[in-house]
N, C-alpha and C positions, 0 to 999 in steps of 0.2 A: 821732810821725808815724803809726804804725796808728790812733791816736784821730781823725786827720784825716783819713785812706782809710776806716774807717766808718763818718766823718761824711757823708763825698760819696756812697758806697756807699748808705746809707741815703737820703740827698736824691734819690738817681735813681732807688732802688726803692720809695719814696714818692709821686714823681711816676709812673711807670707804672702803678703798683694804683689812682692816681688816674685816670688816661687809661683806665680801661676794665680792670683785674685781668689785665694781662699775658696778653691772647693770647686769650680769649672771642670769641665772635661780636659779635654788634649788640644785646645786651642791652638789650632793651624797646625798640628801635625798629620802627614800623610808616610802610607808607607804600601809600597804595594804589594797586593792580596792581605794586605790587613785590615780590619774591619775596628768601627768605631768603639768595640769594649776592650781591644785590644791595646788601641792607642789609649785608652784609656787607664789600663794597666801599668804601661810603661811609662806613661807622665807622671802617675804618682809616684810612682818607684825612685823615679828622677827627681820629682820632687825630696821625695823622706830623701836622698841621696845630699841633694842640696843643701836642706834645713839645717842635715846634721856638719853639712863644712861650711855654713856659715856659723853655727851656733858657738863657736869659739872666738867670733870678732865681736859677734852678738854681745856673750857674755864680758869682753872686755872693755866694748864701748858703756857698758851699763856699768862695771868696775869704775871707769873715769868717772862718768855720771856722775854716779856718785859721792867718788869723793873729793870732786869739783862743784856740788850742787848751787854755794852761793857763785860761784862764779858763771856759772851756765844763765842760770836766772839773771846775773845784772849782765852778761858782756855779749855783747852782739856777734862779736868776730867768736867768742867760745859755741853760740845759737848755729851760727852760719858753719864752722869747725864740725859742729853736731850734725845739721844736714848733709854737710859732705861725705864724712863718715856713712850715715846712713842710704846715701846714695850708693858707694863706693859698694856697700854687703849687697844693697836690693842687684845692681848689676854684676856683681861677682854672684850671687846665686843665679840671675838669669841664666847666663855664659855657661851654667854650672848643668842649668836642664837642659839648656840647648845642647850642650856636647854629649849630656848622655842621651839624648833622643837620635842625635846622628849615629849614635856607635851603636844603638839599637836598631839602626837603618831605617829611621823615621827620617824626612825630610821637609823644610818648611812648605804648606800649601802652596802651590800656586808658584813652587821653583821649578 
């Protein structure tokens, strides 16, 4: 059971470091006549936007986890399986701020 709380454990602070490193400002967004609380607003917005469409692979990858748990612990290719998965949310959440920070007419620094 502890293998499978920080399996999920890991899954949601994966996805967070993905959504923006837990708690940063707007990190390389610009937008013009908008000022830094602004961008500041609209990243987190993106963020909660995010959190909440990955949190259904989230919870599904923790579903397997689970009730795979000896298998995760002995099998490498299920370890390696596991990071990809995790990969695959932290990037589909990225994808997921960056698009709403463009529709907000934010654009990356320095483009």
């Amino acid at each position: 059971m502890k293998a499978i709380a920080r399996a999920g454990g890991w899954l949601v602070l994966a996805a967070c470091f993905a959504l923006a490193g837990c708690g940063g400002g707007a990190p390389g967004w610009v937008k013009p006549g908008g000022d830094a609380a602004d961008a500041q607003r609209e990243y987190q917005e993106c963020r909660d936007l995010a959190a909440d469409a990955v949190r259904t692979d989230i919870d599904i990858d923790q579903d397997i986890a689970a009730s795979r748990a000896s298998d995760v612990q002995k099998s490498a290719v299920m370890q390696e399986q596991a990071w990809i998965t995790r990969q695959h949310t932290q990037d589909r959440g990225a994808a997921i701020v960056a698009a709403c920070m463009r529709a907000k007419g934010f654009a990356p620094a320095g483009s």
